[in-house]
N, C-alpha and C positions, 0 to 999 in steps of 0.2 A: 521604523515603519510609521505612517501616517492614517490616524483614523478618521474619518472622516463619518459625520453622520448628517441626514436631510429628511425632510418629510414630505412624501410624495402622495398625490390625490388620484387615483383613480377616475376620469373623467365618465366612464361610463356607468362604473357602481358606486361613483361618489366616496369609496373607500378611501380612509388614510390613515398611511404604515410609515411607521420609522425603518429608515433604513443605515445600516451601520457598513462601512466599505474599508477596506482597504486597499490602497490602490498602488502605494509607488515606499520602495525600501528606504530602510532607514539605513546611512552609509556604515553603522555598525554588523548590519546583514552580511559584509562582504569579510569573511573571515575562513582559515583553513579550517579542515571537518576538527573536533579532538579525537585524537590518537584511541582506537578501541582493545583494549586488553583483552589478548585470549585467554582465559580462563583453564587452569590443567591442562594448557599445551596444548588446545587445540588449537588447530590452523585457522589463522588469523586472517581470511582473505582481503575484508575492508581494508586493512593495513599494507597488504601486500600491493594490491592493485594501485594502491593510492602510488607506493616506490616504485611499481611499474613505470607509473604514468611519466614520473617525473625525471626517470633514468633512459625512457625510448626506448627501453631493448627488446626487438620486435621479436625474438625467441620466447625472453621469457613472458611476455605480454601472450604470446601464442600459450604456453604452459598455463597460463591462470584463465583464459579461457576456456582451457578444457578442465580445468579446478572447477572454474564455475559449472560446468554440465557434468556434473557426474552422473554415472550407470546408476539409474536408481530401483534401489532393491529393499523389498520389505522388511521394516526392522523385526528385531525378535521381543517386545514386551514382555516375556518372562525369562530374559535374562538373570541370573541370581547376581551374577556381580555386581556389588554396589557401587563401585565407581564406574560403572555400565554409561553408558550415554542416556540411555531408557530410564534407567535408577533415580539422573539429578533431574530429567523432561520426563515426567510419568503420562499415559494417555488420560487425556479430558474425560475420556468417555469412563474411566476408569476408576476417576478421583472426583466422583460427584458430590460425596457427602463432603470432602471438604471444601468443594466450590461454594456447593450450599452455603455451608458453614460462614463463608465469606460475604454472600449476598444479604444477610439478614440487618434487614432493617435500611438498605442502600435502595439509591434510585438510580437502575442499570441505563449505562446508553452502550449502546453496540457497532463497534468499527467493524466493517469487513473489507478485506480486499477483494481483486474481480478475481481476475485471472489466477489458476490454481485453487482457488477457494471458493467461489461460487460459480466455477466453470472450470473443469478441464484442460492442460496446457494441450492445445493444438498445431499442426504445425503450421498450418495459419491464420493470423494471428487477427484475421476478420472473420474469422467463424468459431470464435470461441464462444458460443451461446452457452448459455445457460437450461436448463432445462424446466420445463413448466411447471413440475414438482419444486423446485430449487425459490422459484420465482414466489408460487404462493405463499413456502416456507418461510421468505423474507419478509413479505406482506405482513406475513400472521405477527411476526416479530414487533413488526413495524407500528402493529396496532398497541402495543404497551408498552415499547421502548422506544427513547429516541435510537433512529439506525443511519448510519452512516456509510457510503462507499467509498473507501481512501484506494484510488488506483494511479498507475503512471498512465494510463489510458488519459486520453484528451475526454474532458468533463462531457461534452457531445456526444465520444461515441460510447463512451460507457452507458451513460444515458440510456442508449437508444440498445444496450444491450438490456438493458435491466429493464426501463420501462415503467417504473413506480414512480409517480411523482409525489407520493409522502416523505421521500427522504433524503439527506442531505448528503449531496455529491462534494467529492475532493478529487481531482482530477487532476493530471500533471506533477504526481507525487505532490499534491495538496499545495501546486500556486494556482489555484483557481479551485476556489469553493463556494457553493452556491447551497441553500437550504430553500424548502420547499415555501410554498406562498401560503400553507397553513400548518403548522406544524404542534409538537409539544413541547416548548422551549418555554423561559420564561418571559413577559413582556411581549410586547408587538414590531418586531423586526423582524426585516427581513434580512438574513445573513449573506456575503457578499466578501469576497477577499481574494484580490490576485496581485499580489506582492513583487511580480515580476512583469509584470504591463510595457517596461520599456525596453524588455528585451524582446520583444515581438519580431519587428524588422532584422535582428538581427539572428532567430534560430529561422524565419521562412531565407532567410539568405543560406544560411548552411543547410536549408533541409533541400534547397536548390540545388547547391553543388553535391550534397553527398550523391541526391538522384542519378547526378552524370555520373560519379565515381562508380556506382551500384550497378551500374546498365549492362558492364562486363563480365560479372559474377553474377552466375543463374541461380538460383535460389533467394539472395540477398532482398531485402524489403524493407524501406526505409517508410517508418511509420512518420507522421507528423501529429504529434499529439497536442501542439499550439504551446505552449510554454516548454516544453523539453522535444527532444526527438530521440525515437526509437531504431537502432538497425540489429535486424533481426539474420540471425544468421543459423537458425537452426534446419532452415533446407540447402544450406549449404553444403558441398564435400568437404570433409575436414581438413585434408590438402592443401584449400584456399582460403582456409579461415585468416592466416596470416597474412596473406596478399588484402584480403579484407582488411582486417588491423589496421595495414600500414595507411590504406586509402585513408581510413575515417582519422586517423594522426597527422595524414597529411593536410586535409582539410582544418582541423582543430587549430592545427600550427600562428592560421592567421585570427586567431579567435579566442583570447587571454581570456575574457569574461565569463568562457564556457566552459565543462568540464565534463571528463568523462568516466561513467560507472560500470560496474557490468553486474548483469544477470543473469536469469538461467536462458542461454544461449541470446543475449542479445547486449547491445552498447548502447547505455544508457547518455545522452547528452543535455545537460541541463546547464542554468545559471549557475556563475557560482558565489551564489546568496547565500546565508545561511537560512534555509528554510526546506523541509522535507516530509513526510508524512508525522511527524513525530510534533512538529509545530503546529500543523494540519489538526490535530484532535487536540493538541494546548487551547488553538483558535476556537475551535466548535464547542470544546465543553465551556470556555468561556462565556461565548454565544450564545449558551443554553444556561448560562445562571450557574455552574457547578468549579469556577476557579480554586473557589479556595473552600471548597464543600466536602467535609469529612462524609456526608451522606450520600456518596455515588459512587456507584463501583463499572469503571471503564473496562467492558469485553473485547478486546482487540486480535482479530481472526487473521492473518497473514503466511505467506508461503514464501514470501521471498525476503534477498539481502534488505531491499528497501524496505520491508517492516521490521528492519530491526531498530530502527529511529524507534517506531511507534512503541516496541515491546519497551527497548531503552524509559523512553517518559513514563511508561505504567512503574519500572521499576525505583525512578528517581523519584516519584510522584509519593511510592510506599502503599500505592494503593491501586488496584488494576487488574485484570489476568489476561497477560498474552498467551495464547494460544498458536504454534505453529504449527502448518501442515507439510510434512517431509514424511519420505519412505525411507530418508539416509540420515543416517551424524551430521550435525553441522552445528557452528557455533551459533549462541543464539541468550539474548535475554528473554527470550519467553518463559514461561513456567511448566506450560502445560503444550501435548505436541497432541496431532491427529493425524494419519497415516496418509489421510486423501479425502475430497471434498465427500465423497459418496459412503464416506467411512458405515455411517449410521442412516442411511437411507431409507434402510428396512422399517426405521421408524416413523418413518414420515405419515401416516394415514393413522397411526395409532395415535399420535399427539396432537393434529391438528384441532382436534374438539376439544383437549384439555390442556390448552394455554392459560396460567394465570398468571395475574401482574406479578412482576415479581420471585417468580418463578425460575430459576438461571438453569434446574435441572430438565425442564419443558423445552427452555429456551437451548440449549445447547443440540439438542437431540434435534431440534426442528430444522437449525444450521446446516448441521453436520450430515 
């Protein structure tokens, strides 16, 4: 990866900001994922879809599909069995004294994801707003942490879902990041990094032809999110989810550089750089002065396979708390789980008066 740094004048406020960029990979980026160990035998999907991918077998590429959407149904937290899935993921809301315990004496920066954690999964997937309680929640956050949106969403329209220009977007599973023109960072830059720049020409080519492939299957919706693409299949009949499949395999076929992931009910396509949400907050807490800072504790709020990069760095890091939000078992390096964005809503009017810096038990409640 090449950094690149300049100093830019403002012509009409006479202003001058350093600015730090990254613009184009380093040829060591291009490497396979490593291999993710399931943990007490739970189902390993990242590993499996990977041997899907590269075996074609449109059966069982359809079977881990429907892996990925499971029936989701509310866990039981007072489960007694210890090797409970609840037992080794306890709730956030749950485990405050020892979150506290963790935050004392650190300078909190906070990752959230959009979709599923500060919005609702919809079934489409342009009207997952957020709600205007959710919104000032982030605000209030925002005013004594650094805050951050790590989404596969294209950096634009998350944006324009969220709407706060105090904080710093990661968009594209964090190859296009952007931090706000005044922030709490250390130093005077402005942050900037889109590590996948030259793959442009080449996803608007595929998000071209997926379009034609898409036309036939009613439900299907081919998001363009600008350094990766989206195809969503969750208004799909389930019938046709594999005739789907095959379409977006048959296009990939001409397109080595690109790769494909999956989510909850959609096919994720992206570069295949090594770079993911998990770099994405390496990137920004660098950006904000906290690399190699024993005195910062990374909150990292996620719902999906793709924050499990992010949970991964909090736990290679030694220092962090991922947070997932699931109503089912699933594998996961997070520590701490939440059931659903609106878990703790009820609290919302009680704590917005009494946010203090520092605070991770105020701060959690105001999230969630």
């Amino acid at each position: 990866m090449t950094n690149q740094s300049m100093v830019v004048s403002d012509a009409k406020t006479g202003l001058t900001m350093g600015i730090s960029t990254v613009t184009r990979p380093d040829p060591a980026l291009f490497s396979s994922a490593k291999p993710l160990v399931s943990p007490n035998g739970y189902f390993s999907r990242k590993k499996l879809v990977k041997k899907l991918e590269s075996c074609g077998n449109g059966a069982r590429l359809l079977d881990s599909m429907r892996a990925s959407s499971p029936t989701r149904t509310r866990l039981n937290d007072t489960d007694p069995d210890p090797n409970s899935w609840t037992a080794h993921h306890p709730s956030a809301l749950s485990m405050f004294e020892e979150i506290m315990g963790e935050s004392k004496g650190k300078e909190i920066v906070v990752f959230l994801d959009y979709d599923g954690t500060l919005s609702p999964i919809v079934e489409d997937p342009d009207r997952a707003f957020m709600t205007t309680e959710m919104r000032e929640a982030v605000r209030d956050v925002a005013k004594f942490f650094p805050t951050a949106i790590v989404s596969g969403r294209c950096r634009a329209k998350v944006y324009n879902f969220v709407r706060l220009s105090e904080l710093y977007y990661a968009g594209s599973h964090g190859m296009d990041i952007k931090g706000p023109a005044k922030g709490p960072r250390k130093g005077n830059k402005t942050v900037l990094c889109q590590p996948a720049r030259e793959f442009l020409p080449m996803i608007d080519e595929v998000f071209k032809s997926l379009i034609e492939k898409m036309k036939h299957i009613p439900g299907a919706k081919v998001e363009n999110n600008k350094f990766c693409l989206s195809v969503h299949y969750r208004c799909v009949e389930e019938k046709r989810w594999g005739e789907l499949a095959e379409k977006v395999k048959s296009v990939m076929r001409d397109y080595q550089e690109l790769r494909m992931s999956q989510g909850r009910k959609v096919l994720e396509i992206r570069p295949t750089i090594k770079w993911d949400k998990g770099n994405a907050i390496e990137f920004l807490l660098e950006s904000l002065g906290y690399a190699d800072s024993d005195d910062v504790l990374p909150v990292y709020i996620g719902d999906d396979r793709t924050d499990e990069d992010a949970f991964q760095v909090l736990r290679n890091r030694g220092q962090g708390i991922g947070i997932l939000v699931s109503k089912t078992p699933k594998e996961t390096n997070a520590s701490y789980t939440l059931q659903e964005p609106s878990e703790a809503s009820y609290a919302l009017p009680q704590t917005f008066g009494g946010v203090e810096e520092n605070n991770l038990s105020s701060l959690l409640l105001i999230i969630v």
